[in-house]
C-alpha positions in Angstrom: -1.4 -20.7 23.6 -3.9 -18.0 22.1 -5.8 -15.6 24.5 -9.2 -14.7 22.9 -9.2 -11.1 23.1 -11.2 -8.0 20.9 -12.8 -11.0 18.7 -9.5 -12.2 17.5 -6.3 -14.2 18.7 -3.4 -12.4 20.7 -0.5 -14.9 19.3 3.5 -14.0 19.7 4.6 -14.1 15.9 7.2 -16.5 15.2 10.4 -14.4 14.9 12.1 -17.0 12.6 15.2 -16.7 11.1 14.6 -15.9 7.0 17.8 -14.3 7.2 18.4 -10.8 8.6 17.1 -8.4 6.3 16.4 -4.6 6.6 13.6 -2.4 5.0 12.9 1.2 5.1 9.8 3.7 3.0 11.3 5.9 0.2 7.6 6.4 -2.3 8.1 2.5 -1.5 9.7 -0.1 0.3 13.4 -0.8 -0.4 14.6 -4.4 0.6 18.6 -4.3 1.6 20.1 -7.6 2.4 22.4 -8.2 5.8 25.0 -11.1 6.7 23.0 -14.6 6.9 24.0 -18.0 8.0 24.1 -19.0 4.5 26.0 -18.2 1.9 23.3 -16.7 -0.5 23.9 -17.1 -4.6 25.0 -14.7 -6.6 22.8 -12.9 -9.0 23.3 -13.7 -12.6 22.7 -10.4 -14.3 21.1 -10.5 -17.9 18.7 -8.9 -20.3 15.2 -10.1 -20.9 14.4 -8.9 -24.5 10.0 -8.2 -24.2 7.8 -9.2 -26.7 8.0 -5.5 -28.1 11.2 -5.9 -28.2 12.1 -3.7 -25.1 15.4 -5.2 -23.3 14.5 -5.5 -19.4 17.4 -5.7 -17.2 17.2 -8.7 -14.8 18.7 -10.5 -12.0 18.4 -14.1 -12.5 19.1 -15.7 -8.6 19.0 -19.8 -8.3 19.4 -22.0 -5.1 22.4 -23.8 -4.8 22.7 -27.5 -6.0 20.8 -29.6 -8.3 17.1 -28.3 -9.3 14.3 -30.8 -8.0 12.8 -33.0 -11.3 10.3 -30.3 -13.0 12.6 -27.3 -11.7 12.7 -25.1 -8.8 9.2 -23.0 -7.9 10.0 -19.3 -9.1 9.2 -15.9 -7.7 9.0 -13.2 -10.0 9.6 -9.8 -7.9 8.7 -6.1 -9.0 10.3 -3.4 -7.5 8.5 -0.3 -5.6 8.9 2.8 -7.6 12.7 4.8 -7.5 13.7 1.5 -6.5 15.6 -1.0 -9.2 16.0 -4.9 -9.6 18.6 -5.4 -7.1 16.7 -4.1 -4.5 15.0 -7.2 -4.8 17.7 -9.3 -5.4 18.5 -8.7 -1.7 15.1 -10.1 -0.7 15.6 -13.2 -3.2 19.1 -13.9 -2.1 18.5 -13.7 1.6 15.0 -15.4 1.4 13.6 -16.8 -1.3 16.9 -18.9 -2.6 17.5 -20.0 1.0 14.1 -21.5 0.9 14.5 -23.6 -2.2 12.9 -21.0 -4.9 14.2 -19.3 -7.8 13.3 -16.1 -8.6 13.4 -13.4 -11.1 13.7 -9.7 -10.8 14.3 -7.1 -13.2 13.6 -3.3 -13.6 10.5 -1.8 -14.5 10.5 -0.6 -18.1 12.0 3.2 -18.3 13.6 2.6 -15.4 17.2 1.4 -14.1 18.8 -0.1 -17.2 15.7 -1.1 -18.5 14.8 0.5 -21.7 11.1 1.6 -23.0 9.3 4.8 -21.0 7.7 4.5 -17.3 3.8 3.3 -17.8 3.2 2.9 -14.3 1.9 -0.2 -14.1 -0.2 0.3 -17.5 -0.7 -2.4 -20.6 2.3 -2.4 -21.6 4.1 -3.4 -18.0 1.4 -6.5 -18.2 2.5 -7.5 -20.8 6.1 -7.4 -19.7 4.9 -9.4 -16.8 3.6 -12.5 -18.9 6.6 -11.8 -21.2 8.8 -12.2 -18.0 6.9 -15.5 -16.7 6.8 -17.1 -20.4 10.6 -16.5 -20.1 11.3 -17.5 -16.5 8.6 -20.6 -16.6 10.7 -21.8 -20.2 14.1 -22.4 -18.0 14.8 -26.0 -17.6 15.3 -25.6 -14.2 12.5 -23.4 -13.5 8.8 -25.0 -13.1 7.2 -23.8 -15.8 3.8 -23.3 -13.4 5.1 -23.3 -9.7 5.7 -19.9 -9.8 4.4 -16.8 -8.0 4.8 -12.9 -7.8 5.4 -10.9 -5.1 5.7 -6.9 -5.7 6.3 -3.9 -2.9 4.0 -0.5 -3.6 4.6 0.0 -7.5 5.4 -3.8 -7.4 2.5 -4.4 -5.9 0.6 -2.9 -8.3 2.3 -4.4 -10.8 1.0 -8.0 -9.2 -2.2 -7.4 -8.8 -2.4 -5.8 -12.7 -0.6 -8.5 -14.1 -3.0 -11.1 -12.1 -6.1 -9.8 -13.6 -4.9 -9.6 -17.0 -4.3 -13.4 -16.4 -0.7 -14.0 -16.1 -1.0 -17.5 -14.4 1.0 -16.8 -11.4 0.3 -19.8 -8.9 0.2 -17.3 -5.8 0.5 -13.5 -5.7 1.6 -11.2 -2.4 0.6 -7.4 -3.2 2.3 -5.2 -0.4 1.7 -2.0 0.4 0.0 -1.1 -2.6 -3.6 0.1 -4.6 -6.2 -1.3 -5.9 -8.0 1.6 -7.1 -5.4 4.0 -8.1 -7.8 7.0 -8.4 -9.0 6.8 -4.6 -5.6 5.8 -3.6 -3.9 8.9 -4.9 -7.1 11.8 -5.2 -9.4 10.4 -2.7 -13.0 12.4 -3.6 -11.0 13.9 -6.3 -8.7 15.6 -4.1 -5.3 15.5 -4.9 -2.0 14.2 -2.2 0.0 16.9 -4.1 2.8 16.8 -1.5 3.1 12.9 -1.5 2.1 13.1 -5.2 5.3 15.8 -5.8 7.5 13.5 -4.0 6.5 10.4 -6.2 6.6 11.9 -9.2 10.6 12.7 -9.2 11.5 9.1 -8.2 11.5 8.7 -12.2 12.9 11.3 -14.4 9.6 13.4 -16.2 11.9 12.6 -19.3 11.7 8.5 -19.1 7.8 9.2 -18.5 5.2 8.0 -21.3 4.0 10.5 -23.2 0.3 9.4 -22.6 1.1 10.1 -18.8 2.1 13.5 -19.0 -1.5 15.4 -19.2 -2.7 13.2 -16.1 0.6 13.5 -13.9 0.5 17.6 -14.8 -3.3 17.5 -13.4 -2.6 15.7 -10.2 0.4 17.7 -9.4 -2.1 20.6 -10.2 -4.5 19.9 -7.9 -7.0 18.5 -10.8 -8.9 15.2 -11.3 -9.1 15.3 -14.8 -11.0 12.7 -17.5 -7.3 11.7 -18.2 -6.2 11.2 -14.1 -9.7 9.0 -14.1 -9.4 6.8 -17.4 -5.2 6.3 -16.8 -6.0 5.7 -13.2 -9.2 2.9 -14.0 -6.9 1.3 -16.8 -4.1 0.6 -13.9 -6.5 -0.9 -11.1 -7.6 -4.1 -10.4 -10.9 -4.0 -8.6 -13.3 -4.2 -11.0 -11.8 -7.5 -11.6 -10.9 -9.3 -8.3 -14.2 -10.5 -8.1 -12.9 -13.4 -10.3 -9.7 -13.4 -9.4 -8.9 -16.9 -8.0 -5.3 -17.2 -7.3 -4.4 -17.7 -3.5 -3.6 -14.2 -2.4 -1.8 -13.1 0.6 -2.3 -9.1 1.3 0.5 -7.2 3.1 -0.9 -3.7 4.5 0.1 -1.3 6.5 -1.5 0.0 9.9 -0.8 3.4 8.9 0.2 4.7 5.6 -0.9 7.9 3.9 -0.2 7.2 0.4 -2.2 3.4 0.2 -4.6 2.9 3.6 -6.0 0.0 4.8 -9.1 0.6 2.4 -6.4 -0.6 -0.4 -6.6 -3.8 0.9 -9.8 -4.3 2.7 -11.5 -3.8 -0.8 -9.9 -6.5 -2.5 -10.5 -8.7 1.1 -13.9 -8.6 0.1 -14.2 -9.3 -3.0 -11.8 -12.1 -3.4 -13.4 -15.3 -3.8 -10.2 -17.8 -3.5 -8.1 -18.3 -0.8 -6.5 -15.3 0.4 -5.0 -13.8 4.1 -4.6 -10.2 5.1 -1.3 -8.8 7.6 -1.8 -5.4 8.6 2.0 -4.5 10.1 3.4 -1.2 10.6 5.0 -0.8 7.7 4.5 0.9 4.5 4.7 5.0 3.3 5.0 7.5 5.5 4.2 8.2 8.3 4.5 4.0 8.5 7.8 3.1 11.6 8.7 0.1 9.2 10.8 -1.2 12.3 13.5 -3.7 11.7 12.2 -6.8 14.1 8.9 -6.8 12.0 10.6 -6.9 8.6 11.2 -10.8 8.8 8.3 -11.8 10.1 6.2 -10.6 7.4 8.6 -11.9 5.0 7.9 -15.1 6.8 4.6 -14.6 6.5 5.5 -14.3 2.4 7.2 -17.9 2.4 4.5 -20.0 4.2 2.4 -18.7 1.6 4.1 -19.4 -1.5 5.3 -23.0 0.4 1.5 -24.1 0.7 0.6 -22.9 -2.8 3.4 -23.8 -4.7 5.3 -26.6 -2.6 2.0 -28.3 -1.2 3.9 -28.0 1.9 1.4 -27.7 5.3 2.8 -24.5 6.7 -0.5 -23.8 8.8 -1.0 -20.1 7.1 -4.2 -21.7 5.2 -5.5 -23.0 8.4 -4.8 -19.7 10.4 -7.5 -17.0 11.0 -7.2 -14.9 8.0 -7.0 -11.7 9.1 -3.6 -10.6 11.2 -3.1 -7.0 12.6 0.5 -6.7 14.2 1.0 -4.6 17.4 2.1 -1.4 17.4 4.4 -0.6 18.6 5.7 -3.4 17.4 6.1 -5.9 20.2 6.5 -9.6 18.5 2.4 -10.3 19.0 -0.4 -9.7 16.7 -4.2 -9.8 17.0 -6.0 -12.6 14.6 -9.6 -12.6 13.3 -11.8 -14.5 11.5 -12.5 -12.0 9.1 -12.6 -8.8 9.2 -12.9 -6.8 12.4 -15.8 -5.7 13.8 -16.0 -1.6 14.7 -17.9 0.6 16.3 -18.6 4.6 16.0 -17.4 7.1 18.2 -19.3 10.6 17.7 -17.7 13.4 18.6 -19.5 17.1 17.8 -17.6 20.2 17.5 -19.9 23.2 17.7 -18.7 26.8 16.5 -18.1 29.2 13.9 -15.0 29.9 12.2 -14.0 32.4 9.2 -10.8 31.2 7.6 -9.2 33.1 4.3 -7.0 30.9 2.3 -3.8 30.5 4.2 -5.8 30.0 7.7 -7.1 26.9 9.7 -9.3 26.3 11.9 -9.2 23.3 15.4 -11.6 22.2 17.6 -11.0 19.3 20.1 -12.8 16.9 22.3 -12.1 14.0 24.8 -12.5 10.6 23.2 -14.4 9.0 26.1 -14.0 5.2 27.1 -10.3 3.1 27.7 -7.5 2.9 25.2 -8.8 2.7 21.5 -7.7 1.5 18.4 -9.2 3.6 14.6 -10.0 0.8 12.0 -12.6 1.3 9.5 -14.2 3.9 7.5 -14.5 7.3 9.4 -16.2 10.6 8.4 -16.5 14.5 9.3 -19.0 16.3 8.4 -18.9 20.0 8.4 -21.4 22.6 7.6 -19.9 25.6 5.6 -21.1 28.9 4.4 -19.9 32.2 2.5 -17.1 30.2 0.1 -16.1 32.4 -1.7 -13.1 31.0 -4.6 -12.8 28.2 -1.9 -11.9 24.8 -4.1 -11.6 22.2 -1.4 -11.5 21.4 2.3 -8.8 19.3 3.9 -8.9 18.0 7.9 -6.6 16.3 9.9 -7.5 14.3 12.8 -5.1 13.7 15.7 -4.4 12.8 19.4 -4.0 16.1 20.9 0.3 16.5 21.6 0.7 14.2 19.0 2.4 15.6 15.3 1.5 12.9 13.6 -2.7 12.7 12.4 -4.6 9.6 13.0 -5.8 9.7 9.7 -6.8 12.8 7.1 -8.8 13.9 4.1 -10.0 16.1 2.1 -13.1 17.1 0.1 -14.0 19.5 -3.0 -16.5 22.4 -2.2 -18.5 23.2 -5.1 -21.0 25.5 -3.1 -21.2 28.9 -1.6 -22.6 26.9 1.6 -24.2 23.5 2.4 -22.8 20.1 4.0 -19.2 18.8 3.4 -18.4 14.9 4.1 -14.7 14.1 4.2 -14.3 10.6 4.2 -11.2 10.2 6.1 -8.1 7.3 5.3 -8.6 4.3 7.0 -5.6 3.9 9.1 -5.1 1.6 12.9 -3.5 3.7 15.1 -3.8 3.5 18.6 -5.7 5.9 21.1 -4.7 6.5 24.8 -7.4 6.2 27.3 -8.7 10.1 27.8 -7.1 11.8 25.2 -8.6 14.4 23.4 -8.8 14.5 20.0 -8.5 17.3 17.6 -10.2 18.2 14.1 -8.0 20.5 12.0 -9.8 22.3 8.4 -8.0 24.4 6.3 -7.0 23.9 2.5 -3.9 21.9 3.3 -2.7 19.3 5.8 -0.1 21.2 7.5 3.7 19.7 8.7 2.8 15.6 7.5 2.6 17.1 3.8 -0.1 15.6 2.2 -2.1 17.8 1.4 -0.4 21.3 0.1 -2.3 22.3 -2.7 -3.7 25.9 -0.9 -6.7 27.9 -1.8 -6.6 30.7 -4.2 -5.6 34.7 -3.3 -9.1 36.1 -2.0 -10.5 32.9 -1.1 -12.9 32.5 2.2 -15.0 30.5 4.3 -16.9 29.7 6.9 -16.4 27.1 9.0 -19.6 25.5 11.0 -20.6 22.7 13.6 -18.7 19.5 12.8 -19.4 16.6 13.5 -16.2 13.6 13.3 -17.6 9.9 13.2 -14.4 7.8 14.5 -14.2 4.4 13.2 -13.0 2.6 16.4 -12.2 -1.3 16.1 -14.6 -3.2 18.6 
């Protein structure tokens, strides 16, 4: 039974057994398998040569028995980044060979054993992808066009990239990933340089492609250079998605820092074929990813790819499209027809604040009304005067006792004075009934580390009324 309830479905999730698996955040997700029921295959480990001659270590992982006449329906997985292929050999062994599919997963070129330099998802990786399907869908006993792709962060940019560029994948499930790189990582051309710092070491600066070097160097600079925009605009797929018809299901978490729900909700829109959003609590930091959610969504995963590529009726085409997942994480979800409606909290912060470049500035107010949930696009506005060497404005919004932010951002100050709007991460966390909620400015984000880059020696403003729009979910 379904109570109606905030214009969606309150449903338990089905807590089915796809085999115990257990995933935690590092830059991206990292699948380890447990014990199962079954005994899972073994990988076959071999090289994939790519058509630019680049070898790409793989791991090749087939159910057991006879293949079905026309081959078993393939999954090709991509890895998140620091992570290599038998991360996801975990996820195919425990999973996807279980459930009748054969999959193929292999390192990301200049990483693991894989030879060639780290493009992050550029031209060349797309063309490793179709190289990698052309290769998978040639097997005997492989379909050669019953197969999908299903990528985690770096993956899942990786999916959505090689989509576009029309490998003919049958399905496609993008997980907790970007679809405009440039907003995902400088968000109104301010820099994460602490999550950006982090990422960057997960692959060696020496495996790195040359042509990356001059962008990478900016961001961890605190720069949106012409290179960060054009190398960021060549590895996104918005534009595109528009035309994008392959069955998509989206896997985005409630709260993640590096890729919000934005990520997501823009390619939602703009998809025109069949396609289903789960927003869970999991993801990048500051995302729980706790273990009982981990196989449901993975669930989630195998109904898709069973109605798209099996023909099978698993009822996930028929289901309200849009699922966010309780959090804490309780076994229920709410369900909508599309996606949710919002409204707009205003909450104005009056005073006047001097701050030189180390220094912050908070102001606070009680949220009025019952419990709440954020979803959607929220703003602050703040009016400023006297900058002086003052680059860029970063605020973190939060329930006050809480040291985790409900969502942050920053914006670049180009002006000795005038009007700043920070258009803040769109992130579903919930709200407490009568809690206050508090607006923190300075040039960095303080303990979650997003934000570090600080404001020069000398540098000085002065901080004005502020006013904090609050996206709250209807």
């Amino acid at each position: 039974m379904a109570e109606l309830t905030a214009g969606g479905s309150r449903d338990t999730i089905r807590a089915v057994g796809v085999r115990s698996l257990l995933v935690t955040a590092v830059a991206g997700l990292a699948l380890a398998g447990a014990g199962s029921a079954a005994a899972a295959p073994t990988p076959q480990e071999l090289t994939v040569t790519a058509s630019d001659g680049t070898p790409l270590a793989c791991g090749l992982i087939l159910p057991d028995g006879a293949p079905p006449a026309g081959g078993w329906p393939g999954v090709i997985l991509f890895h998140g980044l620091g992570q290599v292929h038998a991360t996801m050999e975990a996820v195919a062994e425990q999973s996807f060979a279980l459930d009748g599919y054969a999959s193929l997963a292999c390192d990301a070129r200049g990483t693991g054993a894989s030879g060639g330099t780290f493009g992050l998802d550029g031209p060349k990786e797309d063309q490793d992808a179709r190289d990698l399907f052309d290769w998978f869908a040639a097997r005997p006993d492989v379909s050669d066009t019953e197969i999908a792709a299903f990528g985690i962060s770096l993956g899942g940019g990786a999916v959505w990239n090689a989509a576009v560029a029309g490998v003919p994948f049958k399905a496609i499930a993008p997980s907790i990933t970007w679809t405009s790189l440039s907003t995902a990582l400088a968000p109104q051309n301010v820099p994460k340089t602490g999550l950006l710092a982090q990422l960057a070491v997960a692959v060696p600066f020496a495996s790195w492609d040359p042509s990356l070097t001059a962008a990478r160097d900016a961001l961890l600079g605190g720069s949106v250079t012409s290179d960060v925009t054009t190398i960021g605009d060549a590895r996104s797929a918005l534009g595109a998605l528009a035309t994008l018809q392959t069955p998509t299901l989206l896997l985005q978490g409630r709260q993640d820092f590096l890729f919000d729900i934005d990520q997501a909700l823009a390619a939602y829109r703009l998809l025109p074929g069949p396609k289903h959003l789960y927003l869970g609590d999991l993801g990048h930091t500051p995302a729980a990813n706790p273990t009982a959610e981990q196989p449901v969504y993975l669930f989630e995963v195998l109904n898709w790819f069973d109605h798209y590529l099996k023909g099978q009726e698993s009822g996930i085409d028929k289901a309200n499209p849009v699922d966010l997942a309780s959090d804490p994480f309780d076994g229920t979800k709410l369900s909508y027809p599309g996606i949710p409606a919002t409204k707009t909290a205003t909450l104005v912060l009056p005073g006047t604040k001097k701050l030189a470049a180390a220094a912050h500035v908070s102001r606070s107010a009680a949220l009025k009304g019952g419990p709440s949930t954020s979803f959607g696009d929220s703003t602050l506005t703040i009016r400023y005067s006297g900058a002086k060497k003052w680059t860029h404005l970063v605020a973190t919004v939060a329930v006050a006792g809480s040291k985790v932010p409900v969502t942050l951002g920053g914006v670049r100050i180009a002006k000795s004075a005038g009007v700043a709007t920070i258009k803040l991460l769109d992130e579903a966390v919930p709200i407490a009934a009568g809690k206050r909620i508090v607006v923190t400015l300075g040039a960095t984000s303080g303990a979650d580390g997003v934000y570090t880059d600080k404001a020069p020696a000398g540098a000085s403003i002065t901080i004005g009324a502020v006013t904090l729009k609050l996206s709250l979910l209807k």
